[in-house]
Each structure stands twice: as structure tokens, then as C-alpha cells.
Biopython code that builds the backbone (N, CA, C, O; Angstrom):
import numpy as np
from Bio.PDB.StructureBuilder import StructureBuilder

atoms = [
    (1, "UNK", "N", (0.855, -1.169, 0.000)),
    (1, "UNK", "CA", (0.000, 0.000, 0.000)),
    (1, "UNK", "C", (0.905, 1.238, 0.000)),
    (1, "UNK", "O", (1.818, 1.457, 0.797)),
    (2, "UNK", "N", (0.532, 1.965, -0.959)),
    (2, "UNK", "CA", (1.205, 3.140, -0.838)),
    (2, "UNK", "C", (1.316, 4.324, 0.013)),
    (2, "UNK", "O", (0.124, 4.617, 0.098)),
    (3, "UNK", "N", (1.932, 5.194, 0.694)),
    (3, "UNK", "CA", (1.601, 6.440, 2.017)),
    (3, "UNK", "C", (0.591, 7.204, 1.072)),
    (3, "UNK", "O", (1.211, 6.501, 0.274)),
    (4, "UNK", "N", (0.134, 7.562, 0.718)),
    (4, "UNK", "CA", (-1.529, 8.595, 0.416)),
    (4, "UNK", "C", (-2.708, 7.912, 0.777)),
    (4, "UNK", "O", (-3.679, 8.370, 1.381)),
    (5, "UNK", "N", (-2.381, 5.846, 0.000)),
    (5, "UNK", "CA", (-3.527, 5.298, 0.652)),
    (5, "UNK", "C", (-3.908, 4.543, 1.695)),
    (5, "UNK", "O", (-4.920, 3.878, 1.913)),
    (6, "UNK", "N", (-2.579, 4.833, 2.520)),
    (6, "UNK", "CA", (-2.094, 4.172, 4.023)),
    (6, "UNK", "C", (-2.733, 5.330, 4.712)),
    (6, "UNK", "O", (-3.707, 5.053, 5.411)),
    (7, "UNK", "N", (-2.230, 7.021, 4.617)),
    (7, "UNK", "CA", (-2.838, 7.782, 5.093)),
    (7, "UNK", "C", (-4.429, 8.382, 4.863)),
    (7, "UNK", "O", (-4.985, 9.321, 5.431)),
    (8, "UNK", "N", (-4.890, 7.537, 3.893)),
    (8, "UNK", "CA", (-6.364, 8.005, 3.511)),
    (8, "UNK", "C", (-7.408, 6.794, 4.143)),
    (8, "UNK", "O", (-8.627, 6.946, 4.060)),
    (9, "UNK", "N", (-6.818, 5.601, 4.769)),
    (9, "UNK", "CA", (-7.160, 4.131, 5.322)),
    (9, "UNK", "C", (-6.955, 4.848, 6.562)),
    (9, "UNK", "O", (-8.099, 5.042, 6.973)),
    (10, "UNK", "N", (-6.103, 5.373, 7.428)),
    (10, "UNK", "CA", (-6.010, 6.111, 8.488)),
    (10, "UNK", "C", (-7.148, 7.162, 9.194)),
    (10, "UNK", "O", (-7.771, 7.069, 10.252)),
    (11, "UNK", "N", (-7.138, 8.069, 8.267)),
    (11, "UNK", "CA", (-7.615, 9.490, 7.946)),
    (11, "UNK", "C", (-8.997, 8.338, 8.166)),
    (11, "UNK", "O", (-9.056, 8.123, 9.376)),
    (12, "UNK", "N", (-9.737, 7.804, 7.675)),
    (12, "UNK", "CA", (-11.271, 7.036, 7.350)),
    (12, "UNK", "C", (-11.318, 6.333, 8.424)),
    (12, "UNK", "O", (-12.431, 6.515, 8.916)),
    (13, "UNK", "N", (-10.435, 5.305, 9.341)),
    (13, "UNK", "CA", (-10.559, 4.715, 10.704)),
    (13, "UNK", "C", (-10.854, 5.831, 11.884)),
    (13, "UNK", "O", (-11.626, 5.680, 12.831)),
    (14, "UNK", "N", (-9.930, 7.154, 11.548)),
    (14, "UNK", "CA", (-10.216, 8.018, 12.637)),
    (14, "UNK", "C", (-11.966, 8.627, 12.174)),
    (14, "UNK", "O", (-12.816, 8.545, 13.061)),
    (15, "UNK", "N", (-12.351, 9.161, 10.897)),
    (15, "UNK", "CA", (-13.460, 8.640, 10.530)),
    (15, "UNK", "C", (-14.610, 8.644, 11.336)),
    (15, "UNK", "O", (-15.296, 9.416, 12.005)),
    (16, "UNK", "N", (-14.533, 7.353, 10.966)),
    (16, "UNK", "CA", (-15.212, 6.161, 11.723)),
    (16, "UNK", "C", (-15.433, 6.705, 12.831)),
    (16, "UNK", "O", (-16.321, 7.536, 13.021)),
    (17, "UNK", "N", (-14.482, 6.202, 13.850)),
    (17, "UNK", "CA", (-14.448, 6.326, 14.910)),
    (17, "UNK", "C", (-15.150, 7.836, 15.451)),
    (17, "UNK", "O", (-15.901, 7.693, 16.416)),
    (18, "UNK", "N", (-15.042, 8.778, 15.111)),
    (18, "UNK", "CA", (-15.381, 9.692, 15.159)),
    (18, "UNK", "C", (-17.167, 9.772, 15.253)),
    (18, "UNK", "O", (-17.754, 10.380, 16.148)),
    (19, "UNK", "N", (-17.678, 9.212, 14.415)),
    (19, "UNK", "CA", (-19.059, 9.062, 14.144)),
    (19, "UNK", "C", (-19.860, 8.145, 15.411)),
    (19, "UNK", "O", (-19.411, 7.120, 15.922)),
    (20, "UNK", "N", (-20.826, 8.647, 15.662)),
    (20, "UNK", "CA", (-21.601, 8.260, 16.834)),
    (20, "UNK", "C", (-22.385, 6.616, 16.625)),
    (20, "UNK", "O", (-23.157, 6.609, 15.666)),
    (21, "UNK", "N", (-22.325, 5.801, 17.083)),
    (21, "UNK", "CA", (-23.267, 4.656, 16.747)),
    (21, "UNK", "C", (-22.529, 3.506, 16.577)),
    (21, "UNK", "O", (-21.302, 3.477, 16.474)),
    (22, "UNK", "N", (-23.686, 2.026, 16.529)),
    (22, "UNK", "CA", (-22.673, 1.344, 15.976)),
    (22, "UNK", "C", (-22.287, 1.092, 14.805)),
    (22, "UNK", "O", (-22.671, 1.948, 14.008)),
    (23, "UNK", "N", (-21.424, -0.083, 14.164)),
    (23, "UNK", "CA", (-21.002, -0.131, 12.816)),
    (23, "UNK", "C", (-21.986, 0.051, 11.734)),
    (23, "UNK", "O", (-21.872, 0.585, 10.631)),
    (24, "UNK", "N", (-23.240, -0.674, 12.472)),
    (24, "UNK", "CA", (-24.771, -0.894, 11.252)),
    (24, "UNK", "C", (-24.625, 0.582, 11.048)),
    (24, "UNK", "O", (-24.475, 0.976, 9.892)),
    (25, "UNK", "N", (-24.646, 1.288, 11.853)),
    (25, "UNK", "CA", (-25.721, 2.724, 12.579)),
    (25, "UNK", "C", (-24.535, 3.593, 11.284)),
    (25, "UNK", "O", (-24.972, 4.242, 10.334)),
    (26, "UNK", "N", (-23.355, 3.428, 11.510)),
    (26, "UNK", "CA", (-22.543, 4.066, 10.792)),
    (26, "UNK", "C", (-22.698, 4.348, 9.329)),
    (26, "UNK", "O", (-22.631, 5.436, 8.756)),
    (27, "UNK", "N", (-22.936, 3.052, 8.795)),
    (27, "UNK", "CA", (-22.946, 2.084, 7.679)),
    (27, "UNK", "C", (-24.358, 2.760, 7.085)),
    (27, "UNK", "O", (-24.519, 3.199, 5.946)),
    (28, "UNK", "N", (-25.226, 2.726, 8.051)),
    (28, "UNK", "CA", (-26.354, 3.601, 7.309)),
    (28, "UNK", "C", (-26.578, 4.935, 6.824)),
    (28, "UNK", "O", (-27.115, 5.303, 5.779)),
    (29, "UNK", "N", (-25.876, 5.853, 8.137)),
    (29, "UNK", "CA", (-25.864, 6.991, 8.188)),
    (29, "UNK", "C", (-24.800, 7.521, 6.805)),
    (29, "UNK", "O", (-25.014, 8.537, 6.145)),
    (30, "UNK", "N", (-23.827, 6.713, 6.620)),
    (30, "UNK", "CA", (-22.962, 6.850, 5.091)),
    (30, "UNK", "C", (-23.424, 6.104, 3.383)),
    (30, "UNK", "O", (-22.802, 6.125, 2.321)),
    (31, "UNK", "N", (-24.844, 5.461, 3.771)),
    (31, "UNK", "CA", (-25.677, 4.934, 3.020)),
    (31, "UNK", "C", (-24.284, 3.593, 1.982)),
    (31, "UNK", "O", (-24.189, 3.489, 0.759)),
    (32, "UNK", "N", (-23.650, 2.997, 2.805)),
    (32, "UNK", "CA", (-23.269, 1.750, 2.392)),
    (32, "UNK", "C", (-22.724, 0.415, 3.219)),
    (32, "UNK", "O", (-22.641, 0.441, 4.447)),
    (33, "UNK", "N", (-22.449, -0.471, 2.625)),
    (33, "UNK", "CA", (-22.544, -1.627, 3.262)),
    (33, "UNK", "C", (-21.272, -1.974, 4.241)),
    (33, "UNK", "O", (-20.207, -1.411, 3.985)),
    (34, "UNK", "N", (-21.330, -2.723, 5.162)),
    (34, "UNK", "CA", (-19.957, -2.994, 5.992)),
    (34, "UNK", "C", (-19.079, -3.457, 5.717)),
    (34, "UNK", "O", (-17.993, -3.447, 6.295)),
    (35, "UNK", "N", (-19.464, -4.082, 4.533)),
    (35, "UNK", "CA", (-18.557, -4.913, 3.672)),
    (35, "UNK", "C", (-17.169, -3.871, 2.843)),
    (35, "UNK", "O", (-15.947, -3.955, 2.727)),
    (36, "UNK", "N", (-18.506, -2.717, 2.317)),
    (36, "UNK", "CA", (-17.833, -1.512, 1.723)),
    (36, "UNK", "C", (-16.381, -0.286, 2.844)),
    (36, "UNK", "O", (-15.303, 0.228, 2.543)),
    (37, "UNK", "N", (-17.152, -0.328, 3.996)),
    (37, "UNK", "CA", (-16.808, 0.350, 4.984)),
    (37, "UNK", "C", (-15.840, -0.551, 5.798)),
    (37, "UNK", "O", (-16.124, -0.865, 6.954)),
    (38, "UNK", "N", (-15.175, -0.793, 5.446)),
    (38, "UNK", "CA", (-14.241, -2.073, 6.122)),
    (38, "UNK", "C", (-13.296, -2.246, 5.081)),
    (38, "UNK", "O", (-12.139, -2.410, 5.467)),
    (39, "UNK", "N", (-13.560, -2.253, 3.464)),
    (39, "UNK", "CA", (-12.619, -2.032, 2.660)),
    (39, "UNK", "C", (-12.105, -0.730, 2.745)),
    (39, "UNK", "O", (-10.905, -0.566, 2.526)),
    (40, "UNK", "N", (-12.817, 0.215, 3.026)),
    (40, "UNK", "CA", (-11.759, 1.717, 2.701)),
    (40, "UNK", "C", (-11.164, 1.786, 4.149)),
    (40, "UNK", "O", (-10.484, 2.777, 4.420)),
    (41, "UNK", "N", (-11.400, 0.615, 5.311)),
    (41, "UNK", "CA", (-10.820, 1.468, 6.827)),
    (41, "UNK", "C", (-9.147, 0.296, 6.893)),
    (41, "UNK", "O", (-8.157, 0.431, 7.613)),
    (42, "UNK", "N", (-9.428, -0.700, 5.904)),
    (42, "UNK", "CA", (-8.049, -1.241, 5.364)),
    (42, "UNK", "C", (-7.491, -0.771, 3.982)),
    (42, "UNK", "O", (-6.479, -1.230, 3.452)),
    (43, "UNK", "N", (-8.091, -0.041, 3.605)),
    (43, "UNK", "CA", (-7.166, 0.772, 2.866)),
    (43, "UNK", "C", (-7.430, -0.296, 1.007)),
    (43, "UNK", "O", (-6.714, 0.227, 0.153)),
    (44, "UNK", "N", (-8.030, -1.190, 0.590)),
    (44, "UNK", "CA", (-8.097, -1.780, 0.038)),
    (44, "UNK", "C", (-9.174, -1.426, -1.147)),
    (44, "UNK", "O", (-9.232, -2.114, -2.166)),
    (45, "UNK", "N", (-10.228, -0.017, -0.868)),
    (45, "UNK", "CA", (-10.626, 0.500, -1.671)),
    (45, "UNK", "C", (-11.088, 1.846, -1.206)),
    (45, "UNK", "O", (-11.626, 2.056, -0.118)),
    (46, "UNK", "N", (-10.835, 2.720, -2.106)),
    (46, "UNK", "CA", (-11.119, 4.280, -1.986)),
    (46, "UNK", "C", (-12.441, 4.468, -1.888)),
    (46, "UNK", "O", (-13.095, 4.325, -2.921)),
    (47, "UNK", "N", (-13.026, 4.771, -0.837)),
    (47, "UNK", "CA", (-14.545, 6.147, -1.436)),
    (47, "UNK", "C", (-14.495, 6.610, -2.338)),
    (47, "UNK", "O", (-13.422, 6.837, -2.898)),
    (48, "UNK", "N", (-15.603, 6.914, -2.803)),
    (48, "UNK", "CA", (-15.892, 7.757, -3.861)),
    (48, "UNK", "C", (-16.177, 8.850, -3.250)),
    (48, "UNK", "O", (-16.694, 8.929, -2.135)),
    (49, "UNK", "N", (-15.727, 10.087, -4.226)),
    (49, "UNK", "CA", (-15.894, 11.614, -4.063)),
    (49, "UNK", "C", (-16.744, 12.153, -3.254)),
    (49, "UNK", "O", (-16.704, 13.171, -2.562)),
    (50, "UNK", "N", (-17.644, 11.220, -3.452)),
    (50, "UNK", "CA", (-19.507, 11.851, -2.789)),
    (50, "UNK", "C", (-19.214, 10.909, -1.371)),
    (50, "UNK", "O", (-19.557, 11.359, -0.277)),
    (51, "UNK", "N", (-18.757, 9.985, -1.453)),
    (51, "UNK", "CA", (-18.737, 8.558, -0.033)),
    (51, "UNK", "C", (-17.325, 10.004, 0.804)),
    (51, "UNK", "O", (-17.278, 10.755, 1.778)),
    (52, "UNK", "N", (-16.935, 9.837, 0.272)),
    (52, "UNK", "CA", (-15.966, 10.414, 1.210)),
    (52, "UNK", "C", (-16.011, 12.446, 1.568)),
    (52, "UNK", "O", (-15.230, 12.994, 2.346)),
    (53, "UNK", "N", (-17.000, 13.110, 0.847)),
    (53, "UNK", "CA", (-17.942, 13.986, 1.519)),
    (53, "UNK", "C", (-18.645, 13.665, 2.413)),
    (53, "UNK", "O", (-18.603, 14.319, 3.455)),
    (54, "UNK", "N", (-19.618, 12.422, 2.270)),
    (54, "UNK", "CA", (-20.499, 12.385, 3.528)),
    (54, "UNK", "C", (-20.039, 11.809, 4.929)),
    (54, "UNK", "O", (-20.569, 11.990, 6.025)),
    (55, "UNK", "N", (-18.658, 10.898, 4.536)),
    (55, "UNK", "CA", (-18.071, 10.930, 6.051)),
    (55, "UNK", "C", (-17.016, 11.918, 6.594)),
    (55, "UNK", "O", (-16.401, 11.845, 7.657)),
    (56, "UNK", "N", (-16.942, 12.866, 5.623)),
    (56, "UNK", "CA", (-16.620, 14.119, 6.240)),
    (56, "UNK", "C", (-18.017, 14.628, 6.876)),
    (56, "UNK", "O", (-18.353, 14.356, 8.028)),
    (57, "UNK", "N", (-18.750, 15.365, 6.020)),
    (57, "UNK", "CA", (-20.220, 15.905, 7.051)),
    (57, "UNK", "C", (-20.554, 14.823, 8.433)),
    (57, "UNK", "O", (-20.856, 15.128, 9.587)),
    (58, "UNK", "N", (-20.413, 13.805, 7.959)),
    (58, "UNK", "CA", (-20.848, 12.781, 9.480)),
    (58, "UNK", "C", (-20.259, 12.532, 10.287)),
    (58, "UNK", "O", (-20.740, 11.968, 11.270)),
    (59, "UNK", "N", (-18.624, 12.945, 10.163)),
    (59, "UNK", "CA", (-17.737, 12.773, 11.099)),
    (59, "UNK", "C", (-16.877, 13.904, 11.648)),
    (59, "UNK", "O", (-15.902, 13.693, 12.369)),
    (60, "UNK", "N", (-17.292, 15.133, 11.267)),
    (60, "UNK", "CA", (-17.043, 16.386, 11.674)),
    (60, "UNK", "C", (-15.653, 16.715, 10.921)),
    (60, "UNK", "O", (-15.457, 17.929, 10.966)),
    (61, "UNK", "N", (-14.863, 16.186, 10.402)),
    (61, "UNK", "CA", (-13.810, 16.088, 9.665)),
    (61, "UNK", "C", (-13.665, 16.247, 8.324)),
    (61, "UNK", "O", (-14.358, 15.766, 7.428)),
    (62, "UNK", "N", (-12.441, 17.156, 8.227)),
    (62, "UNK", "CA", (-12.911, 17.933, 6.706)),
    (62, "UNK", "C", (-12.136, 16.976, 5.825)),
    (62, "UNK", "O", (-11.289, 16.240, 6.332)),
    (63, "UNK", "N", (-12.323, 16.961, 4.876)),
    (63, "UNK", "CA", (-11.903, 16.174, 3.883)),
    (63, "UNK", "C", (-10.327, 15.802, 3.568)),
    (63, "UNK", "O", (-9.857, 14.687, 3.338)),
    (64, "UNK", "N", (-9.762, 16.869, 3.617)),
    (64, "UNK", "CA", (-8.094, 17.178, 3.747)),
    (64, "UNK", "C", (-7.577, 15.931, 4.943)),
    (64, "UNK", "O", (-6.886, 14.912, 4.950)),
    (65, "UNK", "N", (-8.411, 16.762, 5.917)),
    (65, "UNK", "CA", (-8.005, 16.020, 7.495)),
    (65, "UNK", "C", (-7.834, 14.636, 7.234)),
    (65, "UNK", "O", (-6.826, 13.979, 7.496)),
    (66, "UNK", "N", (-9.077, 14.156, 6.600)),
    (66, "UNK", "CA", (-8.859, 12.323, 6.590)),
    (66, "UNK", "C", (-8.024, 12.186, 5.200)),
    (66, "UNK", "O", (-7.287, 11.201, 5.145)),
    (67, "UNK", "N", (-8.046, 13.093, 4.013)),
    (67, "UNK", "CA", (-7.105, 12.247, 3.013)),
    (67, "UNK", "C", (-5.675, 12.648, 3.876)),
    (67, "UNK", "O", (-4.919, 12.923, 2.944)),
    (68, "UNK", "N", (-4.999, 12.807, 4.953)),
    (68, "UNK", "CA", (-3.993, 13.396, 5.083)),
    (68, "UNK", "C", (-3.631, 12.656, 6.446)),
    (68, "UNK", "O", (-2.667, 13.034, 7.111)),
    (69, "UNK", "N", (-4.775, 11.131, 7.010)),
    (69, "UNK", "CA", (-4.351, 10.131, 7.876)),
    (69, "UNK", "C", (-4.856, 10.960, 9.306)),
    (69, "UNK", "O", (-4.483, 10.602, 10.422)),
    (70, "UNK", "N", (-5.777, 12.136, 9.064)),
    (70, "UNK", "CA", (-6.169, 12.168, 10.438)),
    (70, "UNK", "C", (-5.133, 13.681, 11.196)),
    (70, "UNK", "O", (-5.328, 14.408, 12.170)),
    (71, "UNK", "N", (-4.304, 13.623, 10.404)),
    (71, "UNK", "CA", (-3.325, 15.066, 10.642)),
    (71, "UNK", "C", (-3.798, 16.456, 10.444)),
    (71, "UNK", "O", (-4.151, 16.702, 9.290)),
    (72, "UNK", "N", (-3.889, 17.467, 11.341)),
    (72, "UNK", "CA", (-4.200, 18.645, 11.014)),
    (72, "UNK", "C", (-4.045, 19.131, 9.607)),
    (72, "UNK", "O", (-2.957, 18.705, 9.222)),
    (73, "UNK", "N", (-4.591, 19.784, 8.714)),
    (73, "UNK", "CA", (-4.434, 20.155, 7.677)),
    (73, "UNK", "C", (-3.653, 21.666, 7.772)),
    (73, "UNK", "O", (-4.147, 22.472, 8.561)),
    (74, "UNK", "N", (-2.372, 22.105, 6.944)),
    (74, "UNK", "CA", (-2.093, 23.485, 6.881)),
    (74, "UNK", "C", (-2.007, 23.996, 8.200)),
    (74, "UNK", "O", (-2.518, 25.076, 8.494)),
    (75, "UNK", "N", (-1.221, 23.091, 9.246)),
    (75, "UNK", "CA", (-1.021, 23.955, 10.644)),
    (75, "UNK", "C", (-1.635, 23.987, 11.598)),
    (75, "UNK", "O", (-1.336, 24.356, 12.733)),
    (76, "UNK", "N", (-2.990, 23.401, 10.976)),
    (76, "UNK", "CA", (-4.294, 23.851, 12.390)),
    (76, "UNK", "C", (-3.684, 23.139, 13.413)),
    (76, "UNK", "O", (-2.711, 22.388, 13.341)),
    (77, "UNK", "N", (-4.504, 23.521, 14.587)),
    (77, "UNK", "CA", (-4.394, 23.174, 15.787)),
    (77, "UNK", "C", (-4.667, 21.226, 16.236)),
    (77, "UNK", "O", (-3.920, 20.378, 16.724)),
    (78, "UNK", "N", (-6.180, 21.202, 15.732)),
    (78, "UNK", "CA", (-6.458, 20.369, 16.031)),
    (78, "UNK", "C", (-7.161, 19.361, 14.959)),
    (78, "UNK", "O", (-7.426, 19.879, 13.874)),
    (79, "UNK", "N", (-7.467, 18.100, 15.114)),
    (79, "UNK", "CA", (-8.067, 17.181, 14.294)),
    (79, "UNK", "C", (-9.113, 17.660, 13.749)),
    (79, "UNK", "O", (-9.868, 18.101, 14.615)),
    (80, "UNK", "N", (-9.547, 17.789, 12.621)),
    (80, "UNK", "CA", (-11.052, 18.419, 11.917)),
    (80, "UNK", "C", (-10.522, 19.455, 11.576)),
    (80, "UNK", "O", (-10.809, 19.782, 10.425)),
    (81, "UNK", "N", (-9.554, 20.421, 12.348)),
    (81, "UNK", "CA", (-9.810, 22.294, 12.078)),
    (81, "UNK", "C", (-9.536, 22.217, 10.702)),
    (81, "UNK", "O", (-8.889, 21.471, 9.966)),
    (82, "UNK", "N", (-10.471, 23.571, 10.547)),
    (82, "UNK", "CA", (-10.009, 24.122, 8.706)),
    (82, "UNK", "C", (-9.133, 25.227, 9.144)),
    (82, "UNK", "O", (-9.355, 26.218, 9.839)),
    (83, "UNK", "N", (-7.811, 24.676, 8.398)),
    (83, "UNK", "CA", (-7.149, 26.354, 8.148)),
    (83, "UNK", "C", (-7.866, 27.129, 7.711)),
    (83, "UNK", "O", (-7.484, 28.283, 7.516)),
]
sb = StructureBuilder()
sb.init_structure("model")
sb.init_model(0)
sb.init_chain("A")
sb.init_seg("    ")
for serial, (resi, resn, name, xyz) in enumerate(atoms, 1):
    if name == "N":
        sb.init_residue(resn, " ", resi, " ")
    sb.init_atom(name, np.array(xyz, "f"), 0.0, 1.0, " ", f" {name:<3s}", serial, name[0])
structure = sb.get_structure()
């Protein structure tokens, strides 16, 4: 696996985790299957553009933040912040 999609498998576990509920609860709220959501948190297939907007909106985390393994983006302070 390469570091962008080691850090974008990262960036999507913190994610996850981030989001309230359990795995079903998750799985719904991102309108796909666990099967699906378990491949992108090993890194073995990417979200799509729109999949990986809505677990930004659902996980308070901006998009940068998780393609970038969960690391502040541009300096910020903390996990999620937008520069």
C-alpha cells in the first residue's frame, strides 16, 4: 500500500471512529454496506468523491483532514480544524 492510501485508510478509521453509533448505525448513516466500509478502513478501496464527503459531514472532519491520515491540515491546531 502506498503512504496517500495508508494515510487516507487512516484518515477514514479516525473517521469512523469519530461518528456516533454502531457499525450498522454508521454504515447507514454513510448509506453503504460494511462490507464496503471495512474495505476503505483497510485501505483496500477508496470512497468515492460523494462517499468520502459524507463521512466528512458525518464525522465532523474535513476532507483534507482524513485524506492526510487524520493530521491537522495546513497547521491547524487540532483534528477536523479548517485552516
Amino acid at each position: 500500500m502506498d503512504d496517500d492510501r495508508a494515510a487516507l485508510a487512516a484518515g477514514i478509521r479516525l473517521a469512523i471512529a469519530q461518528m456516533p453509533g454502531s457499525k450498522l448505525d454508521k454504515c447507514a448513516a454513510l448509506a453503504v454496506s460494511p462490507y464496503s466500509l471495512e474495505k476503505w478502513a483497510k485501505g483496500a478501496a477508496e470512497p468515492t468523491p460523494a462517499n468520502l464527503a459524507r463521512l466528512s459531514r458525518k464525522s465532523g472532519l474535513d476532507v483534507e483532514t482524513i485524506r492526510n491520515g487524520g493530521r491537522p491540515v495546513d497547521g491547524a491546531d487540532e483534528v477536523g480544524a479548517v485552516a
